[in-house]
DRENMI-189050 format. One record per residue: residue in three letters; chain; y, z negated, x negated of N, C-alpha, C in turn. Coordinates in steps of 0.1 Angstrom, whole numbers. Example, Ala and Ser with C-alpha at 12.3 -4.5 7.8 and 13.67 -1.06 7.14 Angstrom:
r:c:n_v:n_w:n_u:ca_v:ca_w:ca_u:c_v:c_w:c_u
ALA:A:-57:-78:-132:-45:-78:-123:-33:-78:-132;
SER:A:-22:-71:-128:-11:-71:-137:0:-79:-129;
END
This chain:
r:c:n_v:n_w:n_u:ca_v:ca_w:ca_u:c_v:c_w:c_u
UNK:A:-12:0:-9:0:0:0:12:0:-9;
UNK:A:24:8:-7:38:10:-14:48:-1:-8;
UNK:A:47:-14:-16:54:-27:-14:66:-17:-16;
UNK:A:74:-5:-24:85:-4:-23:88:4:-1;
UNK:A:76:9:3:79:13:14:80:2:22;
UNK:A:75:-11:24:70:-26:28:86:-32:26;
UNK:A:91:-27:16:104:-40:13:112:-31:23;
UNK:A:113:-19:24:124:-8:28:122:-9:47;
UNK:A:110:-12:48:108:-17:61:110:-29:68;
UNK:A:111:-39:56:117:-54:59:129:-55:64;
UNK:A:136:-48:53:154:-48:54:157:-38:67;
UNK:A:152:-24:69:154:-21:81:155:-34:94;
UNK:A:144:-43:96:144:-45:105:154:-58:101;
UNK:A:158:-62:95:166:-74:90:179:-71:98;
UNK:A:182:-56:89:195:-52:89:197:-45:107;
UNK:A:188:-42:114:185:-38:126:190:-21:126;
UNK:A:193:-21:118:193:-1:121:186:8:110;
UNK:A:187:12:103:185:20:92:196:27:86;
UNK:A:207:26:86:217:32:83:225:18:73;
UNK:A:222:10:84:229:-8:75:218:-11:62;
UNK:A:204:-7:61:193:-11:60:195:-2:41;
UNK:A:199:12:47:201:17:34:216:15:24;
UNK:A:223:12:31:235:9:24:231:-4:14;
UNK:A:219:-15:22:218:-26:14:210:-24:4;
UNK:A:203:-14:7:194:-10:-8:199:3:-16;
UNK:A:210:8:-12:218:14:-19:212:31:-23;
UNK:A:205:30:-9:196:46:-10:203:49:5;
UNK:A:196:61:7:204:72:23:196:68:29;
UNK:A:199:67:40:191:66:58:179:78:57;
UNK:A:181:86:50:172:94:52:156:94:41;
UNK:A:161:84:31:147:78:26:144:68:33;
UNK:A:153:58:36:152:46:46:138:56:56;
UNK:A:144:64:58:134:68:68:121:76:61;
UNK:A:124:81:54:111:86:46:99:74:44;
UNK:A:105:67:37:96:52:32:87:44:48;
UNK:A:99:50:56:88:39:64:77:49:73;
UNK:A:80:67:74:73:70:76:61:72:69;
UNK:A:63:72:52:50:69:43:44:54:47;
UNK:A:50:44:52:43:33:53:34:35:66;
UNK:A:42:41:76:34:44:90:17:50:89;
UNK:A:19:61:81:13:69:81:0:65:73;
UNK:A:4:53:60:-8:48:55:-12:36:64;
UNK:A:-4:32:76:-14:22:81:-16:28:95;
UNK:A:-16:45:100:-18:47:109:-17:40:121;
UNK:A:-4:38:118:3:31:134:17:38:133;
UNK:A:27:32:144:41:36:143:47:24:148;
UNK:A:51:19:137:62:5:134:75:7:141;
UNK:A:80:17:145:99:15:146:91:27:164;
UNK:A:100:25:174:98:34:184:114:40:184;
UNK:A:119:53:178:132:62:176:137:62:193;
UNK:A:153:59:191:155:60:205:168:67:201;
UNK:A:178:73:212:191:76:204:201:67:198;
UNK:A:200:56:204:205:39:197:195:35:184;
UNK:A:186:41:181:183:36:167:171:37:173;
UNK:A:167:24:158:146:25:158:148:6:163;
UNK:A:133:7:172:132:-8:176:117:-11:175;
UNK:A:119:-21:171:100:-21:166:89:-20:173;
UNK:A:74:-15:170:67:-14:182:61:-28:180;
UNK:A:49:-26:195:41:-39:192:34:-45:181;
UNK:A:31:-29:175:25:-27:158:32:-31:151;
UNK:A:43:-26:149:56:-31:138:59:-45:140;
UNK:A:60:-49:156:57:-67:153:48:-74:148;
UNK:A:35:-69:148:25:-77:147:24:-79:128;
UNK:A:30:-66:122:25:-62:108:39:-75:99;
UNK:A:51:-74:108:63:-79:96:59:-92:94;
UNK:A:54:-105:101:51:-115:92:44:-112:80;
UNK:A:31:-101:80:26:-100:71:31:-94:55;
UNK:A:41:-85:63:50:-79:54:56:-88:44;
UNK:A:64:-98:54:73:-107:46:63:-114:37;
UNK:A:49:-120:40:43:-130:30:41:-114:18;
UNK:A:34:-105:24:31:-96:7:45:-97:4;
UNK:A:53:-95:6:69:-94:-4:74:-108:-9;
UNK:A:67:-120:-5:66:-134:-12:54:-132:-20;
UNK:A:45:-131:-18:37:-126:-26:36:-122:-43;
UNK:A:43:-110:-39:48:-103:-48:57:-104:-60;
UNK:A:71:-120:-54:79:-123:-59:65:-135:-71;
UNK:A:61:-143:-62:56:-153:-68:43:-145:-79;
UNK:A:39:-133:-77:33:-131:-90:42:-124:-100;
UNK:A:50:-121:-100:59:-120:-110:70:-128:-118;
UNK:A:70:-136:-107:75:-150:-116:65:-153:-122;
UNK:A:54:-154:-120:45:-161:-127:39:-161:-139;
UNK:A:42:-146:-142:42:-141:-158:61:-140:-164;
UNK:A:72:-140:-158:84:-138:-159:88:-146:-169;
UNK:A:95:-144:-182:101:-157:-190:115:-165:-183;
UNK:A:117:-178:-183:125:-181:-176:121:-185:-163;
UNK:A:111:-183:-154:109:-181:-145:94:-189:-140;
UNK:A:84:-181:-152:70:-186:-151:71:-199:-158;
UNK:A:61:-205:-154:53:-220:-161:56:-216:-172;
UNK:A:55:-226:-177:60:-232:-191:42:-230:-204;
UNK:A:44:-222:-207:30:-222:-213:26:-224:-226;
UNK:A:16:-237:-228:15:-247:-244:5:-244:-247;
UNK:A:0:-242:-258:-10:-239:-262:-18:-254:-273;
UNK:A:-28:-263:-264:-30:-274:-275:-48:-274:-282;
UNK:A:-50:-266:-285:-62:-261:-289:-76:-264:-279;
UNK:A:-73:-280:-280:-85:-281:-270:-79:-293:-263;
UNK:A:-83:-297:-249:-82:-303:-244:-85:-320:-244;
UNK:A:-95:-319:-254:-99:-335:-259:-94:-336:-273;
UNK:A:-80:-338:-274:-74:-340:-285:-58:-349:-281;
UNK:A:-54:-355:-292:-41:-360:-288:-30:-357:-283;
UNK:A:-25:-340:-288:-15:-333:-283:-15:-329:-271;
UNK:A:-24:-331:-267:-30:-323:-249:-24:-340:-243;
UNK:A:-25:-354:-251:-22:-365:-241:-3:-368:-242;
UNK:A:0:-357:-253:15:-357:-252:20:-346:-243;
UNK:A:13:-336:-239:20:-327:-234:16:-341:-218;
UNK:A:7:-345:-218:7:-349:-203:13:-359:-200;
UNK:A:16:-371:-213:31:-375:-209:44:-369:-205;
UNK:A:47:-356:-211:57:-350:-207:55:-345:-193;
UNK:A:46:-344:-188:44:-335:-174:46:-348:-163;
UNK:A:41:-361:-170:45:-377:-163:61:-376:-161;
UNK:A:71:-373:-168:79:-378:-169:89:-362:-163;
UNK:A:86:-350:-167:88:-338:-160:83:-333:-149;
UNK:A:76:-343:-140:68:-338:-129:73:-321:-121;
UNK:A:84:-320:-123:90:-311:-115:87:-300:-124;
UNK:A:85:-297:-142:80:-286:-141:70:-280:-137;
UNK:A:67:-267:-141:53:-261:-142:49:-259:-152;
UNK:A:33:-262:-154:25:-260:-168:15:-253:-168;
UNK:A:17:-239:-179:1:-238:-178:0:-240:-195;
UNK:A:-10:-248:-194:-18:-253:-207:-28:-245:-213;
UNK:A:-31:-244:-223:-34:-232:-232:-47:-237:-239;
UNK:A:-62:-231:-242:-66:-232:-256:-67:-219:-269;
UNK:A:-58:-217:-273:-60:-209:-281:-69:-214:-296;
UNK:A:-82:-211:-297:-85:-219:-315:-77:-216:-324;
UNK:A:-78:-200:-326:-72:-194:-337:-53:-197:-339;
UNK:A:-57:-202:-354:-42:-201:-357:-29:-189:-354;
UNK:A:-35:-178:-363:-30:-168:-364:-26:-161:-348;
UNK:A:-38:-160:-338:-34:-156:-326:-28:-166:-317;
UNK:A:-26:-179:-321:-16:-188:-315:-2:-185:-319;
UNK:A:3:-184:-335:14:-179:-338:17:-162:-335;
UNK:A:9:-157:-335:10:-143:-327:16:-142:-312;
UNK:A:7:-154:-307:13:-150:-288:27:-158:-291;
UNK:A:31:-172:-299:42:-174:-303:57:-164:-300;
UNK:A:51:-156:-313:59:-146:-316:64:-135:-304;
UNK:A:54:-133:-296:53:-119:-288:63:-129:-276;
UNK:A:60:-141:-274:68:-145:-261:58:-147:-249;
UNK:A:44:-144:-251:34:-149:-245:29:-160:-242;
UNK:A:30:-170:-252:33:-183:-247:44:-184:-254;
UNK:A:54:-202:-250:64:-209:-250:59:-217:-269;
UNK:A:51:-220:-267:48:-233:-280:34:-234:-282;
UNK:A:33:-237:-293:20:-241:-296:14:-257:-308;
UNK:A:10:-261:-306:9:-278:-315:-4:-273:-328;
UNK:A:4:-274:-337:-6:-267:-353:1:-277:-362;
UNK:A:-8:-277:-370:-8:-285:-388:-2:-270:-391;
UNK:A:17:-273:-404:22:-261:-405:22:-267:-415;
UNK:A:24:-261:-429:13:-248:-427:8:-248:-438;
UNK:A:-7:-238:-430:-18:-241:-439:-15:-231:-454;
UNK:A:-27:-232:-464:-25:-228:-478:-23:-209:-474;
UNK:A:-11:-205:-475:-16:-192:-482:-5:-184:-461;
UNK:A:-5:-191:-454:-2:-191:-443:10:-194:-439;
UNK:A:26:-185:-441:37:-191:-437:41:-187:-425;
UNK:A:51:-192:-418:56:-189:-404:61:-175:-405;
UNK:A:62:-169:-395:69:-158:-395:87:-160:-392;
UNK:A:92:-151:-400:110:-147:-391:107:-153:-378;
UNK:A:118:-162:-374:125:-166:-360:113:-172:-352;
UNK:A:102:-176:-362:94:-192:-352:96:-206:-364;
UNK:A:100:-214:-356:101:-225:-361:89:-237:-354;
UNK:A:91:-248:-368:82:-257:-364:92:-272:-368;
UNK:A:84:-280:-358:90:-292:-361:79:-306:-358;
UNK:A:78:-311:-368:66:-328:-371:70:-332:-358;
UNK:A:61:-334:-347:59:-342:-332:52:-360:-332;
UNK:A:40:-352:-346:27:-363:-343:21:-368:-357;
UNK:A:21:-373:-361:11:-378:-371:-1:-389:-369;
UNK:A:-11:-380:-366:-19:-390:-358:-33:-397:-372;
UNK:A:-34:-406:-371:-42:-417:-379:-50:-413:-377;
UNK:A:-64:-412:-392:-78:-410:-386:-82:-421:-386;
UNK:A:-97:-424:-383:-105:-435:-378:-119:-428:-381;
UNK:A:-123:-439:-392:-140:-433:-391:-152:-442:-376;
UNK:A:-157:-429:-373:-167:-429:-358:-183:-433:-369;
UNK:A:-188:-442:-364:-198:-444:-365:-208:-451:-357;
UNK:A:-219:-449:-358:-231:-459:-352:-230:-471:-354;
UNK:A:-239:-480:-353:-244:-496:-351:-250:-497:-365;
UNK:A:-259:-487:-368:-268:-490:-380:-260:-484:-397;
UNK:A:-246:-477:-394:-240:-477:-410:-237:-484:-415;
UNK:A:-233:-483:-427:-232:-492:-439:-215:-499:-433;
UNK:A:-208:-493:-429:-196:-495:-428:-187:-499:-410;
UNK:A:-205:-501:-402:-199:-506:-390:-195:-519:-385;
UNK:A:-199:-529:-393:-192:-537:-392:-179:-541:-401;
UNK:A:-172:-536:-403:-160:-533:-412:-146:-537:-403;
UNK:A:-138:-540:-406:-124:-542:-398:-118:-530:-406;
UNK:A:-116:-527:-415:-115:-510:-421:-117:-511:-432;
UNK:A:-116:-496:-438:-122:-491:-452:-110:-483:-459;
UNK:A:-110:-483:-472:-101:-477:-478:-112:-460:-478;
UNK:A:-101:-452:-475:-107:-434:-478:-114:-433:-488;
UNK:A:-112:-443:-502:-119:-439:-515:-135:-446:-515;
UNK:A:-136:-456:-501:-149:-461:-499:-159:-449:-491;
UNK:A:-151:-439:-489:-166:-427:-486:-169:-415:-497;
UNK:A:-165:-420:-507:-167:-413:-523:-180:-411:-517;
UNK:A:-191:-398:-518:-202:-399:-518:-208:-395:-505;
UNK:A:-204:-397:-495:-209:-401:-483:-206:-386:-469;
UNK:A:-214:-383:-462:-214:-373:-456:-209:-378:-446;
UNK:A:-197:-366:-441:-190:-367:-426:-194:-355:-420;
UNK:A:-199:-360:-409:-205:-347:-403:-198:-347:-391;
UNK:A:-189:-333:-394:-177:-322:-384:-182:-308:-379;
UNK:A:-192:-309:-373:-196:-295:-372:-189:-280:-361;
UNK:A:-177:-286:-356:-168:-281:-353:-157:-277:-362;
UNK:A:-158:-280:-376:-145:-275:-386:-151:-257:-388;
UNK:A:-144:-251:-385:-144:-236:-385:-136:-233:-395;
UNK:A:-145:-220:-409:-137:-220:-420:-124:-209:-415;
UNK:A:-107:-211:-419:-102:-207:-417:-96:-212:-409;
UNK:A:-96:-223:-401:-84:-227:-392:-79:-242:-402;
UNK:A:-65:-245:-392:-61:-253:-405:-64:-266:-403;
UNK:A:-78:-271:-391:-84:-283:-390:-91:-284:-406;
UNK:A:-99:-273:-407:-109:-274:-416:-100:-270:-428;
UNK:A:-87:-266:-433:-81:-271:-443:-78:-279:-448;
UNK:A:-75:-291:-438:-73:-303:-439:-83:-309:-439;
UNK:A:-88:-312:-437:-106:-319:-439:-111:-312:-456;
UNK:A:-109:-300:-455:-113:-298:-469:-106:-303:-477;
UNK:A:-88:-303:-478:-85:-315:-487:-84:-326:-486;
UNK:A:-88:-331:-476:-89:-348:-475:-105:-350:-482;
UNK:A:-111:-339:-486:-126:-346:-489:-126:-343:-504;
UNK:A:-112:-334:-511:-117:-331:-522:-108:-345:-535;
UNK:A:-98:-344:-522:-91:-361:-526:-99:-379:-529;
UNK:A:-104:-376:-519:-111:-390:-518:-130:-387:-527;
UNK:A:-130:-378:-528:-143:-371:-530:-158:-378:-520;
UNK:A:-151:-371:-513:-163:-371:-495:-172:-359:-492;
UNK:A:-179:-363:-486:-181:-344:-484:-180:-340:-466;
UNK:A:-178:-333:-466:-176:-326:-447:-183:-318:-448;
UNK:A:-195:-318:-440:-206:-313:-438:-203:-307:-423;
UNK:A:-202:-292:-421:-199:-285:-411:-211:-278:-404;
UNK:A:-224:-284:-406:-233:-278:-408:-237:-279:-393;
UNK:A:-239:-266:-382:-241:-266:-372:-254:-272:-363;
UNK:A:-261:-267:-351:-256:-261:-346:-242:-272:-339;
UNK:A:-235:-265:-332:-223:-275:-328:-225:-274:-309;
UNK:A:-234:-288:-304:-237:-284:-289:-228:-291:-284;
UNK:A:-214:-296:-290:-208:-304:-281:-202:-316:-291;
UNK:A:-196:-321:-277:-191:-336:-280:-198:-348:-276;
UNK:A:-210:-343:-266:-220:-356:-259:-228:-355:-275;
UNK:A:-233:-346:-279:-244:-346:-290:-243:-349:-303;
UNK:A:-227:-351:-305:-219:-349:-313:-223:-368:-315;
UNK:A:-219:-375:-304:-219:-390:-300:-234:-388:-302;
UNK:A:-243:-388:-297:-255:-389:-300:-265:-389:-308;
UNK:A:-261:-381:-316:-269:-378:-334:-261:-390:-340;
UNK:A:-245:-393:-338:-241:-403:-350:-245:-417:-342;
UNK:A:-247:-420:-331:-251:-434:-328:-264:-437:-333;
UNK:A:-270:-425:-332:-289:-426:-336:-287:-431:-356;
UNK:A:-278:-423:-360:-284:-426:-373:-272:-434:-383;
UNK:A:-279:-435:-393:-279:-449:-404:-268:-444:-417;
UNK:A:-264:-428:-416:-258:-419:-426:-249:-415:-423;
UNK:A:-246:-405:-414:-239:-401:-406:-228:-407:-399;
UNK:A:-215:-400:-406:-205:-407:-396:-194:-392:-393;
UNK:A:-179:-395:-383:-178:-382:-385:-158:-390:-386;
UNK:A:-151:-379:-382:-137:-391:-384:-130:-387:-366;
UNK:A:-123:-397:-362:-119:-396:-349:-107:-399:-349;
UNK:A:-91:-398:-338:-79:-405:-336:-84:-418:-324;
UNK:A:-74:-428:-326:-78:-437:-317:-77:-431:-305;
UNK:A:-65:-418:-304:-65:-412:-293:-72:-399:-286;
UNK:A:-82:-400:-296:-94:-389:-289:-100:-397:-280;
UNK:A:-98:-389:-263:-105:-392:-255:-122:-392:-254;
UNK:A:-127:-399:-260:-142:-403:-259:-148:-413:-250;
UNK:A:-158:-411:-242:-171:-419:-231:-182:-416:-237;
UNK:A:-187:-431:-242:-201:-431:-244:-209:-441:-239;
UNK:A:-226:-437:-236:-234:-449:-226:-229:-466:-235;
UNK:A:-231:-474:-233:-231:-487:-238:-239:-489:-251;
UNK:A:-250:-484:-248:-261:-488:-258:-259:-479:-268;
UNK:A:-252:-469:-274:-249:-463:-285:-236:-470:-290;
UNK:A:-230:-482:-291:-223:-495:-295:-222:-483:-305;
UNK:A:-208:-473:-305:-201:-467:-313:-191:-477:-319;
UNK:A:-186:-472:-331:-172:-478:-336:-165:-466:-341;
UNK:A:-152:-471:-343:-141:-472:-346:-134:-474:-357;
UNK:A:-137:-471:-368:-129:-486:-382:-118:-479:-384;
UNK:A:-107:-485:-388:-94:-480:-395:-98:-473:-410;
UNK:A:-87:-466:-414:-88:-460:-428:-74:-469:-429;
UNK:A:-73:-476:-440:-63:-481:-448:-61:-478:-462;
UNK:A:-53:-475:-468:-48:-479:-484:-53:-467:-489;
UNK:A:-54:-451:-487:-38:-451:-475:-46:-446:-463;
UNK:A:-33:-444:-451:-41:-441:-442:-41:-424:-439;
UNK:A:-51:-419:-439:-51:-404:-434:-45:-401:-422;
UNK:A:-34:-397:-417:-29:-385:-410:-26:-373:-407;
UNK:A:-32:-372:-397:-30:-352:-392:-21:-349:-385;
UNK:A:-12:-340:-391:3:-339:-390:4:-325:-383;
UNK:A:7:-333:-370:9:-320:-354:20:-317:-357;
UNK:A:24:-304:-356:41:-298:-352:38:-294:-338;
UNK:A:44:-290:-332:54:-280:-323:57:-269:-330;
UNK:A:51:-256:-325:60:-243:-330:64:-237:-323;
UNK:A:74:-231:-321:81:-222:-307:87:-209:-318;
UNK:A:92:-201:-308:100:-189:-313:113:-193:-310;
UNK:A:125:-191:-319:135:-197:-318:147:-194:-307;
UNK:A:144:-178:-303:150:-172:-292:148:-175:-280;
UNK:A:136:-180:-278:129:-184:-266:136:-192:-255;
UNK:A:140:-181:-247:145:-190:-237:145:-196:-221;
UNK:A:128:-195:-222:125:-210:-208:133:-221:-210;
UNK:A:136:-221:-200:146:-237:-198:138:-246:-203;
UNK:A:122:-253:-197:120:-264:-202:114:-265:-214;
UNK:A:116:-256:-226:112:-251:-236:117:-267:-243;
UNK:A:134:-267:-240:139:-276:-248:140:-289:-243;
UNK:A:132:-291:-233:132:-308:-225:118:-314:-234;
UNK:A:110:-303:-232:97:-302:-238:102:-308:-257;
UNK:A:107:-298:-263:112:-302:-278:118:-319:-275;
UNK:A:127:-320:-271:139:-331:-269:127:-343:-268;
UNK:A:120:-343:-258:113:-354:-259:100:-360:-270;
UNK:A:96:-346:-275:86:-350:-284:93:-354:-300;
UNK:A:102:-349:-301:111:-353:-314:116:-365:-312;
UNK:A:123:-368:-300:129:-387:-296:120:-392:-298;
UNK:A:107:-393:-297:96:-399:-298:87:-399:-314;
UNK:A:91:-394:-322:86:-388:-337:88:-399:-342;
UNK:A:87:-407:-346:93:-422:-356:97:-416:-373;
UNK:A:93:-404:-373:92:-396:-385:84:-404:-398;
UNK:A:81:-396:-409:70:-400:-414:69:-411:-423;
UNK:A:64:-421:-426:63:-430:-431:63:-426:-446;
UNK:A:74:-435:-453:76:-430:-469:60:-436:-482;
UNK:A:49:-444:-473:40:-445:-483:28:-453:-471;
UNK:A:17:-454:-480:5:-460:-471:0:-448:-464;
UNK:A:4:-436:-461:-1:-426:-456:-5:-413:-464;
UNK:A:-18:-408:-456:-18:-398:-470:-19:-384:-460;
UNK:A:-15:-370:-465:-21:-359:-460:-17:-350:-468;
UNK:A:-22:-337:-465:-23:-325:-479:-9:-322:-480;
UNK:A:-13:-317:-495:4:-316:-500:9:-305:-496;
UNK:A:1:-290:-484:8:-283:-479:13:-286:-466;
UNK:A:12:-300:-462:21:-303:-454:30:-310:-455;
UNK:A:32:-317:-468:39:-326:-468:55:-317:-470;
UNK:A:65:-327:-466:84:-322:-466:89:-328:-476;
UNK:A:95:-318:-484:105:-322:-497:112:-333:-487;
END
């Protein structure tokens, strides 16, 4: 159906003539009239009954214009919906059981009135790509990784530095612990089988293991985050590293822990990256709050790779 013949039949009857109808769409009465005979003719009815006082609608043409008006709401609301400025606000926070996913949703607590659509993008590169292109608004990444600079006109800004925490079972050497210095897993396997080589999780993990001399055992298969909990509760070796703010549920009887890393403590250092032109309105309510909120980075006791660290 030609939503342009549908709109041109709306305003006809709005406007009540077809003469007023095309002046408001800035076309002649006589496409006014073309369009709605193209529309007649594809729904095999006759919408307007011509009289020498004008066109007045039939019982057809009544029955059709509610429907009309919703496809031409319709129509607005799917193009807002991809529209910049217009559409949701769209973040990209890799996965959804991670920390930055619980900051975008404080901001949606306190923004209820926007709209969100939330994103997983894994890949670095195609996160700063849709960046760039204006396909999404932002995206939350460790900036930046070895060998990997931003492009012209996207900026990034430190949101999060989030603490690790070694995850272990009941039966490791180190679960009864109130915490451990990083240089007490000299030796000892952390098993991440979700670090994918090339993204900048698993950069970071590779230098945090070449620092402390650990090893990060990525070794698959990778069936999840239930199984993930379930191989390290079962065993006596195996631990893997977590934020206190990784959303995790486990049964009772797998009595997981938690220990701190102290002296120093490891942090994974979230930005915000946007394109700098970018202009959705809540692009910058979104920035404004996650920066008021940044305590910024602590000048010692903390450690993370030296390509992230700021002169």
């Amino acid at each position: 159906m030609d939503l342009t013949a549908v709109r041109t039949f709306v305003a006809a009857v709005d406007a009540g003539q077809f003469q007023e109808a095309a002046a408001n769409l800035s076309i002649t009465p006589q496409a006014v009239s073309k369009r709605v005979a193209v529309l007649e003719k594809d729904l095999g009815v006759q919408l307007f009954s011509r009289t020498a006082r004008g066109a007045r609608l039939t019982i057809d043409g009544q029955a059709f214009l509610p429907y009309a008006r919703a496809l031409l709401q319709a129509e607005e609301r799917a193009a807002a919906s991809v529209r910049p400025g217009r559409r949701a606000l769209r973040v990209d926070v890799i996965r959804y059981r991670v920390s930055v996913a619980g900051l975008l949703r404080d901001f949606h607590r306190a923004h209820p009135e926007t709209e969100l659509d939330v994103l997983n993008l894994f890949d670095f590169d195609t996160a700063i790509a849709a960046v760039r292109s204006g396909t999404i608004d932002a995206t939350f990444r460790a900036v930046t990784m070895p060998g990997r600079q931003l492009p012209e006109g996207i900026e990034a800004t430190p949101v999060f530095d989030e603490p690790l925490y070694l995850f272990t079972g009941p039966a490791h050497e180190f679960a009864g612990a109130p915490a451990i210095a990083p240089a007490q897993l000299a030796g000892r396997r952390i098993w991440m089988p979700g670090n994918m080589p090339g993204t900048e999780w698993a950069a970071y993990y590779d230098e945090l293991a070449a620092t402390f001399g650990l090893t990060i055992d990525a070794v698959g298969p990778n069936f999840g985050v239930e199984h993930l909990l379930d191989t390290i509760a079962d065993s006596a070796t195996l631990a893997t590293f977590v934020s206190e703010q990784t959303p995790l549920v486990w049964p009772a009887r797998h009595d997981l822990r938690r220990i701190p890393l102290r002296e120093p403590t490891p942090v994974y250092p979230h930005s915000l990256v946007w394109r700098t032109d970018n202009p959705h309105p809540a692009l910058a309510a979104l920035r404004h709050r996650l920066t008021s909120a940044y305590p910024g980075r602590a000048d010692n006791g903390i450690w993370t790779p030296k390509w992230a660290q700021r002169a």
